[in-house]
N, CA, C and O atoms as a CHARMM CRD file, in Angstrom:
* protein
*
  220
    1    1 UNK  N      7.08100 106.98600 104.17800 PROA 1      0.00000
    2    1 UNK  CA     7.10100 107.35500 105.57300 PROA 1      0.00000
    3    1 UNK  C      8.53400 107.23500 106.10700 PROA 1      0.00000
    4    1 UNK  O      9.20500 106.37500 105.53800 PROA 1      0.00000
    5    2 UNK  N      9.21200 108.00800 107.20800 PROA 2      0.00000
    6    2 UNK  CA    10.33700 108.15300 107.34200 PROA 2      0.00000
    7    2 UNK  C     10.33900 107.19600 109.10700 PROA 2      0.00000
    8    2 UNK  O      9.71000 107.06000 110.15700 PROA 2      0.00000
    9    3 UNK  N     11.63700 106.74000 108.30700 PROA 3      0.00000
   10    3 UNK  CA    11.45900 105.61300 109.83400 PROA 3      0.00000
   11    3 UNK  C     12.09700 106.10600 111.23000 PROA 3      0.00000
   12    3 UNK  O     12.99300 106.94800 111.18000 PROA 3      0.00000
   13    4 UNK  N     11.69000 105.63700 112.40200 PROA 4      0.00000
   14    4 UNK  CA    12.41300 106.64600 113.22200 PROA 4      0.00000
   15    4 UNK  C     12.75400 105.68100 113.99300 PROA 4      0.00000
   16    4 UNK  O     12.01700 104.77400 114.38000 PROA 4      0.00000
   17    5 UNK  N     14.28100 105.89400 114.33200 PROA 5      0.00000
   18    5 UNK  CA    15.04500 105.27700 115.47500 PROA 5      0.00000
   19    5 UNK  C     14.76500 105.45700 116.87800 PROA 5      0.00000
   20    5 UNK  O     14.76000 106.59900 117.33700 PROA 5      0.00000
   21    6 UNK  N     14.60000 104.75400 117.39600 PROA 6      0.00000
   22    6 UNK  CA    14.31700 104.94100 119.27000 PROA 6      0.00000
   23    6 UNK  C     15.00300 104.76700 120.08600 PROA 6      0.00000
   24    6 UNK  O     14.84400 103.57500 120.35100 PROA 6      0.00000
   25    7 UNK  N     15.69700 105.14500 120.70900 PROA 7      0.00000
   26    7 UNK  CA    16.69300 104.59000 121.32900 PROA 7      0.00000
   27    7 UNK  C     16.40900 104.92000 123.24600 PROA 7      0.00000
   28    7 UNK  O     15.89600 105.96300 123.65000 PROA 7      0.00000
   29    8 UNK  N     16.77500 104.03000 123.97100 PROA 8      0.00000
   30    8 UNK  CA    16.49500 103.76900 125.18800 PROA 8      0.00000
   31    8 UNK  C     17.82800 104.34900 125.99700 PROA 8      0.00000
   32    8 UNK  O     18.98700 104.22300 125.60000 PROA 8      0.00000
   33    9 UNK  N     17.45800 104.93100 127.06900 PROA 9      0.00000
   34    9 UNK  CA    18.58100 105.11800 127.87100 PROA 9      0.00000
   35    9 UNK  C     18.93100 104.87700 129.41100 PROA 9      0.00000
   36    9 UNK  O     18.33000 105.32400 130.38800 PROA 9      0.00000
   37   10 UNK  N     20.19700 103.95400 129.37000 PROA 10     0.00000
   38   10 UNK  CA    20.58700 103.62200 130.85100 PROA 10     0.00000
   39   10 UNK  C     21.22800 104.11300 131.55500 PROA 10     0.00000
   40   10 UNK  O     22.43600 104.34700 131.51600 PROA 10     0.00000
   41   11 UNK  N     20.11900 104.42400 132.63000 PROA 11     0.00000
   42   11 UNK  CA    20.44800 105.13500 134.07200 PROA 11     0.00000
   43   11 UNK  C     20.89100 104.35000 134.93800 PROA 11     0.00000
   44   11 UNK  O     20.07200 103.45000 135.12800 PROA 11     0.00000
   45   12 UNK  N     22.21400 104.20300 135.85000 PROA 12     0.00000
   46   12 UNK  CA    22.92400 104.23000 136.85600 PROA 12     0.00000
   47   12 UNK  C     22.40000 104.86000 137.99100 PROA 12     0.00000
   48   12 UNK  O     22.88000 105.99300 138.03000 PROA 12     0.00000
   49   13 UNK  N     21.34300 104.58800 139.30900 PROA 13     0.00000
   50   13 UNK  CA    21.01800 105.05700 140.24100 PROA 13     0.00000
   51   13 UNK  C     22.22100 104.65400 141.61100 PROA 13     0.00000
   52   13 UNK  O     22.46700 103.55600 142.10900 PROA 13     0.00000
   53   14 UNK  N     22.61800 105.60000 141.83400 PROA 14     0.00000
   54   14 UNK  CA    23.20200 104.81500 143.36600 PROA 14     0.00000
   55   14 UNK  C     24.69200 104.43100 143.05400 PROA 14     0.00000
   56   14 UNK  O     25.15400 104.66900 141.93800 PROA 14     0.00000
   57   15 UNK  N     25.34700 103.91500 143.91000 PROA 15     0.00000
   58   15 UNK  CA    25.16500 103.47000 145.05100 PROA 15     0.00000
   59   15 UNK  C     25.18900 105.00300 146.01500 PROA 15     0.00000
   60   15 UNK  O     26.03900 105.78400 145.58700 PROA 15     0.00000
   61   16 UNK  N     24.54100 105.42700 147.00200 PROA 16     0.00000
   62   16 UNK  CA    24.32400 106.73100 147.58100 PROA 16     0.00000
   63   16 UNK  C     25.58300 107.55800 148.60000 PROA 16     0.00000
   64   16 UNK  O     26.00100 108.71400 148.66800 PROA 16     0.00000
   65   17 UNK  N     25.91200 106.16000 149.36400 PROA 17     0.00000
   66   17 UNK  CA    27.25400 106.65300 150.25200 PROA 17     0.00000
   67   17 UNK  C     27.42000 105.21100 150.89200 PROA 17     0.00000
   68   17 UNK  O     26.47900 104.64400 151.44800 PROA 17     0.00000
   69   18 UNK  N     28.93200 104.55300 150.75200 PROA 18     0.00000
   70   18 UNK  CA    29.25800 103.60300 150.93100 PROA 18     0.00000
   71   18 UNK  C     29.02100 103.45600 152.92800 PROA 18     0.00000
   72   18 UNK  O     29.01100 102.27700 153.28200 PROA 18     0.00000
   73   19 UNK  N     28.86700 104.38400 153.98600 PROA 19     0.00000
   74   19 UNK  CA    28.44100 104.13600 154.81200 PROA 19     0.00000
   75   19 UNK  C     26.77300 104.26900 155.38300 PROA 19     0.00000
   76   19 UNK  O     26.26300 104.40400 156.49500 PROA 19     0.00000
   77   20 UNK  N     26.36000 104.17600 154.27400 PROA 20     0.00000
   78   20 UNK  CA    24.76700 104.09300 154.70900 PROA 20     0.00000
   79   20 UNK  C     24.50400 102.36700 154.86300 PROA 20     0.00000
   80   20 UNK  O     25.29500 101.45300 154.63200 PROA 20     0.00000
   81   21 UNK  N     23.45200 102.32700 155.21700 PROA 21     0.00000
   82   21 UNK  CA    22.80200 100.90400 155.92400 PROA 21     0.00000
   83   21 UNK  C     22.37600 100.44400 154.35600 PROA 21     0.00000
   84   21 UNK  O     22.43100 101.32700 153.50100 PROA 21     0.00000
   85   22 UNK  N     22.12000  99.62500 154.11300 PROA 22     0.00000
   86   22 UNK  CA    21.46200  98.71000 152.91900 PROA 22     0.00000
   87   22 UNK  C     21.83100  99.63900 151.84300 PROA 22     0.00000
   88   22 UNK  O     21.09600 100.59500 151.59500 PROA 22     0.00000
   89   23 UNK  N     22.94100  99.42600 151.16900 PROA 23     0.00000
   90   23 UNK  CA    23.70700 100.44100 149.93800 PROA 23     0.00000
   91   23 UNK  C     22.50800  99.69200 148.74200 PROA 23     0.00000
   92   23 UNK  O     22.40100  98.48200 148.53800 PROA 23     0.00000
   93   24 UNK  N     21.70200 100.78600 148.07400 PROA 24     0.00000
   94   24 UNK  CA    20.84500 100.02800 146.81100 PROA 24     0.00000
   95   24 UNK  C     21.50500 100.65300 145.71900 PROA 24     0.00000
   96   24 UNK  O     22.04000 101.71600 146.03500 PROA 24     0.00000
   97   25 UNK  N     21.65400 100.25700 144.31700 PROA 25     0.00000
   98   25 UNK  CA    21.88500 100.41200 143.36400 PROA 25     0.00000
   99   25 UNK  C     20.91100 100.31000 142.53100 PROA 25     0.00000
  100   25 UNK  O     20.38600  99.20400 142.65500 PROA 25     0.00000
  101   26 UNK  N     19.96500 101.53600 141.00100 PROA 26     0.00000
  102   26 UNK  CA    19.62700 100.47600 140.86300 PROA 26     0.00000
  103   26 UNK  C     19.98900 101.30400 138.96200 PROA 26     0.00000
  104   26 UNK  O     20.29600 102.41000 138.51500 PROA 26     0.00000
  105   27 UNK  N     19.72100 100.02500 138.46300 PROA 27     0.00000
  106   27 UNK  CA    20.49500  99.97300 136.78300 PROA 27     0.00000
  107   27 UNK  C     18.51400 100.04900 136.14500 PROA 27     0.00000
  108   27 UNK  O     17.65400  99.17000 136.20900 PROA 27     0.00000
  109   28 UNK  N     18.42300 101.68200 135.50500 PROA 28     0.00000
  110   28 UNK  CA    16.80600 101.79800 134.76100 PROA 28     0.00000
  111   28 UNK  C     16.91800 101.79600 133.47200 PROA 28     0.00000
  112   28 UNK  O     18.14100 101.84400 133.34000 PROA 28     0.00000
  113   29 UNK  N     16.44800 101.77100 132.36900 PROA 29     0.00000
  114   29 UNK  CA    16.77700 101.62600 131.39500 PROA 29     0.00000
  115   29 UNK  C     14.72600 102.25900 131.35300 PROA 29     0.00000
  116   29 UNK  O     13.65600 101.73700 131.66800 PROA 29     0.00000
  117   30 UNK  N     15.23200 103.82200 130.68600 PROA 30     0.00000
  118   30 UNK  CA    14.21700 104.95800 130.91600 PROA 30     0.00000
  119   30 UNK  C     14.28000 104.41900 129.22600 PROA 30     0.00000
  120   30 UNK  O     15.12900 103.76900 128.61700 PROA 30     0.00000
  121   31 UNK  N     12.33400 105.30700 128.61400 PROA 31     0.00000
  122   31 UNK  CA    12.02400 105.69500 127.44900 PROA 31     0.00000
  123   31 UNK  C     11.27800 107.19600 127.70200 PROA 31     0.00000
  124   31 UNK  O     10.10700 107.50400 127.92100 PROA 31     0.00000
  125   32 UNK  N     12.45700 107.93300 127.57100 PROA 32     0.00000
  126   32 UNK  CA    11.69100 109.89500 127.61800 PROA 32     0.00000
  127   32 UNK  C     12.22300 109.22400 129.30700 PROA 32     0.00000
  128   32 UNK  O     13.14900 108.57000 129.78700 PROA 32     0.00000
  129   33 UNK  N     10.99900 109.87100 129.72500 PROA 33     0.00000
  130   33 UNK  CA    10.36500 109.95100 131.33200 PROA 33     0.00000
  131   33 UNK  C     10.39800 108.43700 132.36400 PROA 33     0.00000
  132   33 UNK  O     10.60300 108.20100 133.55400 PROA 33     0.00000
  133   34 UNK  N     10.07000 107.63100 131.13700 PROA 34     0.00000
  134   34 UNK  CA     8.86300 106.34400 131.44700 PROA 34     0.00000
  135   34 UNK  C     10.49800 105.25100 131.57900 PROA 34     0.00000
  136   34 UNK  O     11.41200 104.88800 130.83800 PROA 34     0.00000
  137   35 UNK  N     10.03900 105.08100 133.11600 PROA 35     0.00000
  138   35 UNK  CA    10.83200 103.64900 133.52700 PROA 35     0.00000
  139   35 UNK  C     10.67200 102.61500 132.76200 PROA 35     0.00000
  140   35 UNK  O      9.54800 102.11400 132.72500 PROA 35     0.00000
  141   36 UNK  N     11.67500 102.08000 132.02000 PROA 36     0.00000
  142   36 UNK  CA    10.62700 100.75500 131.41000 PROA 36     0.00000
  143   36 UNK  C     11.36800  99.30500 132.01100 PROA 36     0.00000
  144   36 UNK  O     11.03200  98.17300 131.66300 PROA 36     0.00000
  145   37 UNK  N     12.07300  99.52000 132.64900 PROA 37     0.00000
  146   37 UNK  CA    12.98800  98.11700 133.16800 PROA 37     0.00000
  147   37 UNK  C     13.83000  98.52100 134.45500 PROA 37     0.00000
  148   37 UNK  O     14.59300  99.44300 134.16500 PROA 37     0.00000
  149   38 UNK  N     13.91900  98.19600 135.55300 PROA 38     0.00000
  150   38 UNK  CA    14.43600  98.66100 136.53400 PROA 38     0.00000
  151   38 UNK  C     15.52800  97.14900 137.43700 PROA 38     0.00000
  152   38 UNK  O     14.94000  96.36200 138.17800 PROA 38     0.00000
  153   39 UNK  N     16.57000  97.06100 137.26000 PROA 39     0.00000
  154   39 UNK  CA    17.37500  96.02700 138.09400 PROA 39     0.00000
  155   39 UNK  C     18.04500  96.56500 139.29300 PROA 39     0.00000
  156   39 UNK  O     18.69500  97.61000 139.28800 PROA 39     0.00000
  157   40 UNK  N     17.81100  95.61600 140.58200 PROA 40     0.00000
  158   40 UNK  CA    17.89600  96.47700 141.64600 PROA 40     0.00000
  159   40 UNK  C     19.45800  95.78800 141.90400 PROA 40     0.00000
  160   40 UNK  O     19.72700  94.60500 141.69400 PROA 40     0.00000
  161   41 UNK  N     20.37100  96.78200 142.38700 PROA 41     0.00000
  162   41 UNK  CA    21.88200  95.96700 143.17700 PROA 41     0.00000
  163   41 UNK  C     21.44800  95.91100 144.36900 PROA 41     0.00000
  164   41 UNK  O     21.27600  97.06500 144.76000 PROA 41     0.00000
  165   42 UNK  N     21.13000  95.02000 145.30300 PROA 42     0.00000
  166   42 UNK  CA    20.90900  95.57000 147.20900 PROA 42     0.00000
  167   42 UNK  C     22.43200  94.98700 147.29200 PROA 42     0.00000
  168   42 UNK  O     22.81600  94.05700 146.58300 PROA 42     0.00000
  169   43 UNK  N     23.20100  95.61900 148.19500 PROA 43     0.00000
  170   43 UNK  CA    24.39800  95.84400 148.47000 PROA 43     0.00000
  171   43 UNK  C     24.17800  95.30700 149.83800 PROA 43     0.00000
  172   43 UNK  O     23.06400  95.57700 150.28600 PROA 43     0.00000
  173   44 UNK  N     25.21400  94.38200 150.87600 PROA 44     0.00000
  174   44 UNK  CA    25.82200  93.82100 151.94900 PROA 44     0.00000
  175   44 UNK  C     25.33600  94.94100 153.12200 PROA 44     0.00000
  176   44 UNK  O     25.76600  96.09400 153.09400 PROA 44     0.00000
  177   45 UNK  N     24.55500  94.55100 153.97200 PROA 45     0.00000
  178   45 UNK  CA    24.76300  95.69100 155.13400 PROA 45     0.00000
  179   45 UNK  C     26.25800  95.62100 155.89300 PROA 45     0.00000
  180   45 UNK  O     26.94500  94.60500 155.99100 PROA 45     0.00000
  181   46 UNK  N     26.59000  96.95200 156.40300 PROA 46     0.00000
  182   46 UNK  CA    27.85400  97.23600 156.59100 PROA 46     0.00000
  183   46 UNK  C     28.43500  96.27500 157.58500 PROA 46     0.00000
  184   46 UNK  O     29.66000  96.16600 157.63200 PROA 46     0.00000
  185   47 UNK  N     27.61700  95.51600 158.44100 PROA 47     0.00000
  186   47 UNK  CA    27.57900  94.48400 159.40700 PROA 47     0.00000
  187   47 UNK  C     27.90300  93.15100 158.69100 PROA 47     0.00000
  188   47 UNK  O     28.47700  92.28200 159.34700 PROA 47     0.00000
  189   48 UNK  N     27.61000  92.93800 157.51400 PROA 48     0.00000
  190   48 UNK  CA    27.60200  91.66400 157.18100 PROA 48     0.00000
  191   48 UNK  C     26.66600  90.87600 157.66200 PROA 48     0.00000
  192   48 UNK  O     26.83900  89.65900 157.59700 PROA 48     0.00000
  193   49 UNK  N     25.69200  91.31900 158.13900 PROA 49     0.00000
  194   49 UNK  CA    24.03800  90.14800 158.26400 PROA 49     0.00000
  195   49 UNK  C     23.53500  89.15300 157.54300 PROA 49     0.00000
  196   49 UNK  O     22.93200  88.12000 157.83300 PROA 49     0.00000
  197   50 UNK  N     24.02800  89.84000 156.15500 PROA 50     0.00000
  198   50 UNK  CA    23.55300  88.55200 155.05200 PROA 50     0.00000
  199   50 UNK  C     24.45900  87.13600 155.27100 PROA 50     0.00000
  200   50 UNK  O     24.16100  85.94500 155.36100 PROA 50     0.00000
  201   51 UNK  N     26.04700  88.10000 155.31900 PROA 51     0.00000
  202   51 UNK  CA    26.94300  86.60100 155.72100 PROA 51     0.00000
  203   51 UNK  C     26.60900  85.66900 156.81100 PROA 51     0.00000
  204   51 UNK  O     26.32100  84.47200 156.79900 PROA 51     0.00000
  205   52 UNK  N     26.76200  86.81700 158.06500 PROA 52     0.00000
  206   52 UNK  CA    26.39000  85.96300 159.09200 PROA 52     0.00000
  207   52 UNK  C     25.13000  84.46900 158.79700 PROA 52     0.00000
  208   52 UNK  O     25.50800  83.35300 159.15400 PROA 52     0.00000
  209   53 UNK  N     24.04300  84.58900 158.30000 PROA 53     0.00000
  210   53 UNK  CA    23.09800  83.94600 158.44000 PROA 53     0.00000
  211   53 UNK  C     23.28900  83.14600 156.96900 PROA 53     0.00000
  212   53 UNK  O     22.24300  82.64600 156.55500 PROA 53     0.00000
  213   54 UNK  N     24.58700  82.93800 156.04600 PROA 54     0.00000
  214   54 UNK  CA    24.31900  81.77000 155.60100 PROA 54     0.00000
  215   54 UNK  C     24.01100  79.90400 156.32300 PROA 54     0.00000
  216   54 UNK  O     23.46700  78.84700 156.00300 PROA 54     0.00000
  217   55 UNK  N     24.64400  80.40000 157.22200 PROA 55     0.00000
  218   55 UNK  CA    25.26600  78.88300 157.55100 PROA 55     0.00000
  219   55 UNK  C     24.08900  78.56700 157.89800 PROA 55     0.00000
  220   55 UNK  O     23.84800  77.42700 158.29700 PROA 55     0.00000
């Protein structure tokens, strides 16, 4: 029987336009069609909200 290699491929979604509200990124790692792993970047709103509310 002949063995067959599979190989997976990573998709780069995003970032869409550095002045949109909540910039998402996201890193898929497709088989064919089929999503099989999806890591999301959520990016800083342009305001800095996240900073604001460490303290």
């Amino acid at each position: 029987m002949a063995e067959v290699n599979i190989k997976n491929m990573t998709l780069n979604f995003g970032p869409q336009h550095p002045a949109a509200h909540g910039v998402l990124r996201l890193v898929m790692e497709l088989d064919g069609e089929v999503i099989e792993r999806c890591d999301p970047h959520i990016g800083l709103l342009h305001r800095g909200t996240e900073k604001l509310i460490e303290y």
